[in-house]
C-alpha positions as CSV (number, residue, x, y, z in Angstrom):
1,X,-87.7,-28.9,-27.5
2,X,-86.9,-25.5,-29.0
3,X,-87.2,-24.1,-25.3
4,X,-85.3,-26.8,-24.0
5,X,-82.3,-25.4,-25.8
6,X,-83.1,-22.3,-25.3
7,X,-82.6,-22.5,-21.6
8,X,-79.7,-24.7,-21.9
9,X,-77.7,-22.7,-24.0
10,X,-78.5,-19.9,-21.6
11,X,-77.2,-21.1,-18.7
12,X,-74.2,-22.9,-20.7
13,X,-72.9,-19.2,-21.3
14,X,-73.8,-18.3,-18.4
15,X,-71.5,-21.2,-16.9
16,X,-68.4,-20.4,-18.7
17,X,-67.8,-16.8,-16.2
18,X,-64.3,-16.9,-15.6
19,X,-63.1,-17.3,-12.6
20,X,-62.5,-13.1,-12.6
21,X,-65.6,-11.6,-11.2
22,X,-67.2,-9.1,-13.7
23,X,-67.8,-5.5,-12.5
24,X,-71.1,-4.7,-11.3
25,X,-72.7,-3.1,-14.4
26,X,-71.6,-5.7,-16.8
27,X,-72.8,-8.4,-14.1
28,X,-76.5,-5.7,-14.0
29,X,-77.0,-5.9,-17.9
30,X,-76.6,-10.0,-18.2
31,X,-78.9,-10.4,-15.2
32,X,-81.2,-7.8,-16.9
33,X,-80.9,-9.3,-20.6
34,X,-81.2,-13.0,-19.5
35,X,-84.5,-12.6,-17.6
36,X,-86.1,-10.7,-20.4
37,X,-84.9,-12.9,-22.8
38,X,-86.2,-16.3,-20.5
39,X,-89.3,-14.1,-20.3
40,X,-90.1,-14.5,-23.9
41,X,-90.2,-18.0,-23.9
42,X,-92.1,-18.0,-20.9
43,X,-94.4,-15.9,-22.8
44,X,-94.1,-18.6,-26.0
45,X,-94.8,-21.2,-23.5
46,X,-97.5,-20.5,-20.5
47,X,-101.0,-21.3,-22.2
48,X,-103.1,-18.1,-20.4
49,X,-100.4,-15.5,-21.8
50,X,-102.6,-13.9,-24.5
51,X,-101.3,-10.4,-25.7
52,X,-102.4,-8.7,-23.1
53,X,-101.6,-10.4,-20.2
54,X,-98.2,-10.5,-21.6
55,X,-98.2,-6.6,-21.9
56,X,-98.7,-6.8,-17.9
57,X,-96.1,-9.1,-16.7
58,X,-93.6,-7.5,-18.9
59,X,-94.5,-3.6,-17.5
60,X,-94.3,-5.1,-13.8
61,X,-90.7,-6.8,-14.5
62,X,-89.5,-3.5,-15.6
63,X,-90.7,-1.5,-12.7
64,X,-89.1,-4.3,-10.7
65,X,-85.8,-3.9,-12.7
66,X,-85.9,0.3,-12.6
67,X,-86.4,0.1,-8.6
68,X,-83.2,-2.5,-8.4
69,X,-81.3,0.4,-9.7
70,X,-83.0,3.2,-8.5
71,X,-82.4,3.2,-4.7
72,X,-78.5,2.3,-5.1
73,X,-77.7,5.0,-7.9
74,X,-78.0,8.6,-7.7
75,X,-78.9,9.0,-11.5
76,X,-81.8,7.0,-11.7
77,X,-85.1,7.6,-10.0
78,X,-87.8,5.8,-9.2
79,X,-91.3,5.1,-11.0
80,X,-92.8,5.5,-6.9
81,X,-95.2,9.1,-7.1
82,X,-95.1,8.7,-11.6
83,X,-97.1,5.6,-12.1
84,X,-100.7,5.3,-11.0
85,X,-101.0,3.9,-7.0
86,X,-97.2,3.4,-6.5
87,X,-96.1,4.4,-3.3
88,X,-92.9,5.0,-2.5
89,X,-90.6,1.8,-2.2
90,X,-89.6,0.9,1.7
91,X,-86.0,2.8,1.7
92,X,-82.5,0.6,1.8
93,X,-81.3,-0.2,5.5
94,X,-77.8,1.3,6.0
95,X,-74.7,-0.9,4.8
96,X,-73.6,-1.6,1.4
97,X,-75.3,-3.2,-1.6
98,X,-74.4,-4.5,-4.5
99,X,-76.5,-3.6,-7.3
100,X,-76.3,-6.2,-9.6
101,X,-77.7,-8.7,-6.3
102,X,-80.3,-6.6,-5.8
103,X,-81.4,-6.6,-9.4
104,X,-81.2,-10.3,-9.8
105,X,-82.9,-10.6,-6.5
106,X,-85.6,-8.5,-8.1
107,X,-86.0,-10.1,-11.0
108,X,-85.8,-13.8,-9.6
109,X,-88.9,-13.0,-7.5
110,X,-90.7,-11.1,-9.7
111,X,-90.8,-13.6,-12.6
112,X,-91.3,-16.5,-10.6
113,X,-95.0,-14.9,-9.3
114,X,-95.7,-13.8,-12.9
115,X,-95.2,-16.8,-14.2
116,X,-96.2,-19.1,-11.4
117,X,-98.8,-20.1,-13.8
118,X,-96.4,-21.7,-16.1
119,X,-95.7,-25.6,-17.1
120,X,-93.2,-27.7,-15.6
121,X,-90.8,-26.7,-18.1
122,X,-90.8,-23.2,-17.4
123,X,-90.4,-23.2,-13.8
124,X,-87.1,-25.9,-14.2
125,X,-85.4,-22.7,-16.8
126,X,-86.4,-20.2,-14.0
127,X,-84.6,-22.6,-11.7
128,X,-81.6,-23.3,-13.9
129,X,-81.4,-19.7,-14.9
130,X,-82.1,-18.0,-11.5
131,X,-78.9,-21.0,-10.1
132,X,-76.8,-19.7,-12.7
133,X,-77.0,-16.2,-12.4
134,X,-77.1,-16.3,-8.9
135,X,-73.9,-17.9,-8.8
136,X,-72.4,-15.1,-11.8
137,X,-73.6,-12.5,-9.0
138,X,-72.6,-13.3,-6.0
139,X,-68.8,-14.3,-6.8
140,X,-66.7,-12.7,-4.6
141,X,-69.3,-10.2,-2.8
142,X,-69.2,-9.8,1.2
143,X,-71.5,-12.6,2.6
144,X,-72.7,-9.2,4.9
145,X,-73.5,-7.3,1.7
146,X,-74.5,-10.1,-0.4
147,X,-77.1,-11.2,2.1
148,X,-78.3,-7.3,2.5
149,X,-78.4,-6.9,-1.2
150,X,-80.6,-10.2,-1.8
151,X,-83.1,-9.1,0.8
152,X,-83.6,-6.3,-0.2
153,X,-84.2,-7.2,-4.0
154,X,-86.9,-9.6,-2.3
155,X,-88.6,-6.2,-0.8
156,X,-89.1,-4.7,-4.1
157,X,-90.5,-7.6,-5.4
158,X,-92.5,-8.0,-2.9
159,X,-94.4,-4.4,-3.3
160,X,-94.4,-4.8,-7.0
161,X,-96.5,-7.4,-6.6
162,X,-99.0,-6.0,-4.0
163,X,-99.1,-3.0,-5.8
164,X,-100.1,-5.6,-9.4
165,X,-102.7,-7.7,-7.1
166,X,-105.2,-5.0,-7.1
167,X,-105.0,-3.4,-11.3
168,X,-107.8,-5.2,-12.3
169,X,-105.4,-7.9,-14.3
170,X,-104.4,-10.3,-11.9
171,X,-106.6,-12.7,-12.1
172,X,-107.4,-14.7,-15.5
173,X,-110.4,-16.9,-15.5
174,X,-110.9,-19.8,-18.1
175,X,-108.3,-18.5,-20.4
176,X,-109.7,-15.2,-20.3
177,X,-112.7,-16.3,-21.8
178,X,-116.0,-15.7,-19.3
179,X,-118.5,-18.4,-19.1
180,X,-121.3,-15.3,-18.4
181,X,-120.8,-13.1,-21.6
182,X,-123.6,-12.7,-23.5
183,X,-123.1,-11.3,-26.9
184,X,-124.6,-7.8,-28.3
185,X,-127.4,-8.2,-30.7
186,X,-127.4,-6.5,-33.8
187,X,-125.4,-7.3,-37.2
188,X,-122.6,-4.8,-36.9
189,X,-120.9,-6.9,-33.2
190,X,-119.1,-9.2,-32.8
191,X,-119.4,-13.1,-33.1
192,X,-117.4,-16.1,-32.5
193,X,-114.8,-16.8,-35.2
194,X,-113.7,-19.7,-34.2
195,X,-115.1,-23.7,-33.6
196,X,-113.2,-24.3,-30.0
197,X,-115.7,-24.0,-27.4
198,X,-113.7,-21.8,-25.1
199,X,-113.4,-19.0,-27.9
200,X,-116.9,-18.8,-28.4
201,X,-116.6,-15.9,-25.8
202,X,-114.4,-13.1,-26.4
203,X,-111.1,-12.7,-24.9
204,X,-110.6,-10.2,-21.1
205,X,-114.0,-8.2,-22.0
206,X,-112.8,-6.5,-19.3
207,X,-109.2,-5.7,-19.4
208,X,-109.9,-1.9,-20.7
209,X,-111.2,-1.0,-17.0
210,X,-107.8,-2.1,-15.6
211,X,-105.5,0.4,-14.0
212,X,-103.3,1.9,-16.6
213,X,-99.7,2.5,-15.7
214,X,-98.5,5.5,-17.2
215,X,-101.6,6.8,-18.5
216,X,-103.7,9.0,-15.9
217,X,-106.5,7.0,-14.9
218,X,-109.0,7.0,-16.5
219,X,-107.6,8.3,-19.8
220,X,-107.2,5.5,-23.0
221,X,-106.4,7.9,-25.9
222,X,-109.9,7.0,-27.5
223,X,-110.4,6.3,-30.9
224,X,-113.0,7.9,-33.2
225,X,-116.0,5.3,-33.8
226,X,-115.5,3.2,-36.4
227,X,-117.6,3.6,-40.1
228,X,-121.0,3.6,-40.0
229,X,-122.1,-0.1,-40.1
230,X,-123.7,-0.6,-43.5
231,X,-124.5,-3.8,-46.0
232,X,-124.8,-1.3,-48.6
233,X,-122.7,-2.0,-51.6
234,X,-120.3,1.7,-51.9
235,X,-121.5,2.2,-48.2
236,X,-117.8,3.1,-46.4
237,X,-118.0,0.1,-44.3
238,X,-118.5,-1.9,-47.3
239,X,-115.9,-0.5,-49.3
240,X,-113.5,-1.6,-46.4
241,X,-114.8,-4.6,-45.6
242,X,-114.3,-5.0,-50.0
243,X,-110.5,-3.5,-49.3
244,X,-109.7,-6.1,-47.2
245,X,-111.3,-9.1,-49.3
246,X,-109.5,-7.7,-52.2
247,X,-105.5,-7.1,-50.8
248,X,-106.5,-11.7,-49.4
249,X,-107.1,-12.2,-53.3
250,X,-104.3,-10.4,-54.8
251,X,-101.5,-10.8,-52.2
252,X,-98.0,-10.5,-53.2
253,X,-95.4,-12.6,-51.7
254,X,-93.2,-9.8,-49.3
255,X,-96.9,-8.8,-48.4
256,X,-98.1,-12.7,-46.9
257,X,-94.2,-12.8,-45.5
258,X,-95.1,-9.3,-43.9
259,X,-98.2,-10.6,-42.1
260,X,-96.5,-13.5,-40.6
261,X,-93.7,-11.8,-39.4
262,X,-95.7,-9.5,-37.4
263,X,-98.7,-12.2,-36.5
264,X,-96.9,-12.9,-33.2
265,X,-99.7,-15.5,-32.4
266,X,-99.7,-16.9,-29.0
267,X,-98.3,-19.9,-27.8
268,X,-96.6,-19.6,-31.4
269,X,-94.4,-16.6,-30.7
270,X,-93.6,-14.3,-27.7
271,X,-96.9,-12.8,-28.6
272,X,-97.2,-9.0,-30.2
273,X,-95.7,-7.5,-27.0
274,X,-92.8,-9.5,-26.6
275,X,-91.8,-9.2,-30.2
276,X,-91.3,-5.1,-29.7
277,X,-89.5,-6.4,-26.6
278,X,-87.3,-8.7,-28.4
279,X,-86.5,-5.5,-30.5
280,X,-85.3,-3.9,-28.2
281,X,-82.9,-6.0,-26.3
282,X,-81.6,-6.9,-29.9
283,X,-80.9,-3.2,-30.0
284,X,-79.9,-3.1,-26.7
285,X,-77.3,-5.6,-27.2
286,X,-75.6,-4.4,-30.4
287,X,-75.3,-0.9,-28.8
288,X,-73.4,-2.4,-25.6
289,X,-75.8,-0.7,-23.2
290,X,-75.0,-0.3,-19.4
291,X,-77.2,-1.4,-16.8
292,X,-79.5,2.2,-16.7
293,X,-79.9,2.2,-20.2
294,X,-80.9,-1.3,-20.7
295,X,-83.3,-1.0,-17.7
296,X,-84.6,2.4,-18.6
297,X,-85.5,1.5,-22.2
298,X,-87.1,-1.8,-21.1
299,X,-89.1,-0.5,-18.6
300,X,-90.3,2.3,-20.6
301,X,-91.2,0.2,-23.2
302,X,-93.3,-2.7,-21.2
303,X,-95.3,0.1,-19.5
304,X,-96.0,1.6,-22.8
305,X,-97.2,-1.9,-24.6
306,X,-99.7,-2.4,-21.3
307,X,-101.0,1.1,-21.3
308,X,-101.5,0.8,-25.3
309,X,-103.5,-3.3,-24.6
310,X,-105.8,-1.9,-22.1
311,X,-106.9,1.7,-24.0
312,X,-107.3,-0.6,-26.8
313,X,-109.4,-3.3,-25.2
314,X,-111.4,-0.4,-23.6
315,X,-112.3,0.8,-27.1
316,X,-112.8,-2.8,-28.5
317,X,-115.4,-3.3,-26.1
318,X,-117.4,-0.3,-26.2
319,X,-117.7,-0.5,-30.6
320,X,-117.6,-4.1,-29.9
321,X,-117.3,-4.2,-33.7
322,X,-117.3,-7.2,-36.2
323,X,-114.7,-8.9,-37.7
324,X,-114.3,-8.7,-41.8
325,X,-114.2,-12.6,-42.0
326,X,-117.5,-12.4,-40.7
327,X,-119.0,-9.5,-42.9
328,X,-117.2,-11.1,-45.8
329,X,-118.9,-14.3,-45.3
330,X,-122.2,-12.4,-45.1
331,X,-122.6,-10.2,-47.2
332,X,-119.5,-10.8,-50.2
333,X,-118.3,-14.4,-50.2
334,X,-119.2,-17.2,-48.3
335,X,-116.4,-19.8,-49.0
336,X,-114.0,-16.9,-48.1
337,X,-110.6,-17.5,-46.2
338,X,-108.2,-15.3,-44.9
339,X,-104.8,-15.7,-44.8
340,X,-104.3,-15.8,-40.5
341,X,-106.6,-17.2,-38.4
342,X,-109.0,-14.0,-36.6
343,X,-108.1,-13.8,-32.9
344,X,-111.3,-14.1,-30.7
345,X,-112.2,-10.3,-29.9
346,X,-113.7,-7.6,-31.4
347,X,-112.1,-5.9,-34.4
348,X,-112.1,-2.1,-33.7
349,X,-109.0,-0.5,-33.5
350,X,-106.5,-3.2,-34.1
351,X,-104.6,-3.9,-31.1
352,X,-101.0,-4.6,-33.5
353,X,-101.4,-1.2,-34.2
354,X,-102.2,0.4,-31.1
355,X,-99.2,-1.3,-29.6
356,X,-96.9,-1.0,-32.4
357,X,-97.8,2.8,-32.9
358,X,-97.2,3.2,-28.8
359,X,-93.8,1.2,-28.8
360,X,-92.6,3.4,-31.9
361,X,-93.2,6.7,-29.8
362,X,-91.6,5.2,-26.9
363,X,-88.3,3.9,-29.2
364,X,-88.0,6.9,-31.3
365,X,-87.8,9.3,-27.6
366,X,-85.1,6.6,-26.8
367,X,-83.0,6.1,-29.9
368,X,-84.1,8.7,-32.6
369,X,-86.6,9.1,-35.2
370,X,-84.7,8.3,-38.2
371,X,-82.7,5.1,-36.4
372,X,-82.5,2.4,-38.8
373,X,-82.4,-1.1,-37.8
374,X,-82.9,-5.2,-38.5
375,X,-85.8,-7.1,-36.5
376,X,-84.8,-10.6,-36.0
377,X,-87.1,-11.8,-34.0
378,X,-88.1,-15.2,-35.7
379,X,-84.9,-16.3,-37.2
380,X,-85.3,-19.5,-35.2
381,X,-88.5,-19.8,-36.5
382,X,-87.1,-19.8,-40.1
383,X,-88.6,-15.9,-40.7
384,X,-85.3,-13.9,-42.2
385,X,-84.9,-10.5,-40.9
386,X,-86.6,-7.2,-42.1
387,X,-84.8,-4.0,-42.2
388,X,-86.5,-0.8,-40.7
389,X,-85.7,3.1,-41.1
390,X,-87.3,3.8,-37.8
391,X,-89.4,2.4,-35.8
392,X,-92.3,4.7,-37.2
393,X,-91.9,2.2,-40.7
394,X,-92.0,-1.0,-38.3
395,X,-94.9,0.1,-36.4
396,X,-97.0,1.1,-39.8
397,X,-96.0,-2.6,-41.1
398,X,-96.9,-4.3,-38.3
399,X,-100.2,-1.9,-39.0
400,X,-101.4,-3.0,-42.0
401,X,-99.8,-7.1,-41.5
402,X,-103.3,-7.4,-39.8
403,X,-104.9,-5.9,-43.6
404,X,-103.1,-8.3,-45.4
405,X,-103.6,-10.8,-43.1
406,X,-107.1,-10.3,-43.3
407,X,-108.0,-9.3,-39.9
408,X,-108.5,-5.9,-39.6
409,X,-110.1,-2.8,-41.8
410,X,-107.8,0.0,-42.6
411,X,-110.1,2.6,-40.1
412,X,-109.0,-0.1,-37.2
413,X,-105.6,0.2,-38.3
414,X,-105.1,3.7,-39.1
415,X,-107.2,4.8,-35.8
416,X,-105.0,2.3,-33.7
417,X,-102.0,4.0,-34.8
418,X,-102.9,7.4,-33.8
419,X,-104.4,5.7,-30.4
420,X,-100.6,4.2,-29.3
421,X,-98.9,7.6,-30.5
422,X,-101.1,9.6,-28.2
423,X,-100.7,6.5,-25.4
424,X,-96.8,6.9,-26.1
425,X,-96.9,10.0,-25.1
426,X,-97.5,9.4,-21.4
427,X,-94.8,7.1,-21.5
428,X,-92.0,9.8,-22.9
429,X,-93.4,12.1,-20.0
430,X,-91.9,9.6,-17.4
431,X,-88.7,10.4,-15.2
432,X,-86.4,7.7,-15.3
433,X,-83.1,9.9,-14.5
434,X,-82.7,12.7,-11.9
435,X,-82.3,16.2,-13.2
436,X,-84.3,15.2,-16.4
């Protein structure tokens, strides 16, 4: 129901255009806005959209978005030659375009394969939205041009997605959970944490051998291995498995409202991803951005939050690393709870603040290091809004939500950080506009 309105207050704005066609910027930015913001309910909504299949989709709409702009403006240049195996784009037949066409064209297409997966609902708001804006765009354009400019938009979709079909990502079996894993032996890896039958397999063991985006291949800004795994009472494992058993015990209110805000489960939320997304076009937004910033910053950041999910799962998989619920259970108390459920893959480095750390990096090269700012992600899901510095302080709360929360040790946390500044990195080195 909540999506249901969603989509129809959408395309209710949407339908109240005047009769005055907008210019083509301001016609770019509400194509580019409305997508990403149908996107995160998509994400909310399609059952296979874990974390980091999210982090994919969104990375691919953005290179899909960039390239609607790039070929029709001489500032911005394209992501063809910067981002691993993507060749150049097939160049614009002669004639006039219009750009916001193109871009909707774009983004129509590439949504609808990346979310071809998703319920009935989801395809009739891709429908109703992709009517709506079609009909914003279009208004008073040259059939000639119009027709030119929608074609082409379907040609960059169209080697977006051949250049996706081959990354190692496109294709999620059984939820992501394979029926062949067979589990490491030895006290120190991880085990099932949950009862569903699915889950009792961990989640895309093999997502950290996809092709990165902005990261060379090859490269996943590794962690340092985790504490020695030890039962020893004063051991340092123990003392952070003990850490984490003691902040579940003596939690204070702002601290269990800090690790909901930032748990971002799926199906629940527009998972971890999308909530840095949903940042930013609340930024975005506020600021009045044209149609190259909005693109440029939303790009950036989805190829950022893919890179950061698949260094991360790389290094999940090779600690392969157990969970505290687990060791607490063990070895410290065996009627223990934590306060979020544990997600169904290895522990070490938390994935929150890989992602969190590598979205900060990416935001502060955009906006500032010392920008201040409100996250409202989950008003409508009766969460009030936190107030940030920078993104630096929301990345490190998002960090240590997963403590409180019960999820993660502090090594995992800390170490993810530093993993998604160094991942950022790659990211800021990117060329979005010419001369840079």
């Amino acid at each position: 129901m909540r999506f249901l309105v969603h989509v129809v207050l959408i395309a209710a704005v949407l339908g109240l255009a005047g009769p005055v066609r907008a210019q083509s910027d301001e016609r770019a930015v509400e194509v580019a806005r409305t997508w990403y913001r149908l996107t995160l309910e998509l994400v909310r909504h399609t059952p296979t959209y874990s974390p980091p299949v999210a982090s994919r989709s969104l990375a691919y709409l953005g290179v899909a978005a960039q390239e609607g702009l790039a070929g029709g403006r001489p500032s911005t240049r394209s992501f063809a030659g910067q981002l691993n195996g993507l060749e150049a784009f097939p160049p614009r037949s002669e004639g006039v375009y219009d750009e916001a066409v193109v871009l909707q064209s774009a983004l129509t297409n590439a949504t609808r394969h990346f979310f071809s997966n998703t319920g009935p609902t989801g395809q009739r708001a891709m429908d109703a939205i992709g009517k709506r804006l079609d009909a914003l765009v279009s208004e008073g354009v040259d059939a000639d041009v119009l027709a030119r400019s929608l074609a082409y938009g379907e040609v960059i979709a169209a080697h977006v997605i051949e250049w996706s079909a081959d990354d190692g990502g496109a294709v999620v079996e059984n939820m992501g959970f394979p029926h062949d894993y067979v589990l490491a032996e030895g006290p120190q890896h991880w085990v099932p944490t949950s009862l569903i039958a699915q889950q009792q397999a961990p989640l895309l063991p093999a997502w950290g051998t996809n092709r990165t985006f902005a990261m060379p291949d090859g490269a996943t800004c590794g962690v340092p291995p985790p504490p020695d795994y030890s039962e020893e009472k004063g051991s340092a494992f123990h003392n952070e498995a003990m850490e984490v058993y003691e902040a579940a015990k003596a939690l204070t209110p702002e601290q269990r409202e800090i690790a909901r805000f930032w748990s971002d489960d799926p199906m629940l939320s527009p998972t971890p991803p999308g909530h840095w997304i949903s940042i930013a076009l609340q930024l975005l937004e506020a600021e009045g951005a044209d149609a190259e910033r909005t693109v440029d910053v939303l790009a950036r950041l989805g190829i950022v939050l893919a890179d950061s999910f698949i260094g991360c799962w790389e290094a999940k998989y090779r600690y392969d690393l157990v969970r505290p619920v687990t060791y607490i259970r063990r070895h410290i108390d065996a009627k223990w709870q934590p306060d979020l459920i544990t997600p169904p893959f290895p522990e070490y480095p938390s994935g929150h603040s890989t992602q969190s750390g590598a979205a900060a990096i990416v935001l502060e090269d955009l906006f500032g290091a010392t920008f201040a700012f409100e996250d409202e992600t989950h008003v409508d899901d009766g969460l009030p809004p936190r107030h940030f510095e920078s993104f630096r302080e929301a990345a490190e709360e998002a960090a240590i939500s997963r403590l409180y929360g019960g999820i993660h040790y502090r090594a995992a946390i800390e170490n993810g950080l530093e993993q998604g500044y160094c991942i950022g990195a790659y990211t800021n080195g990117l060329e979005t506009r010419r001369g840079e």
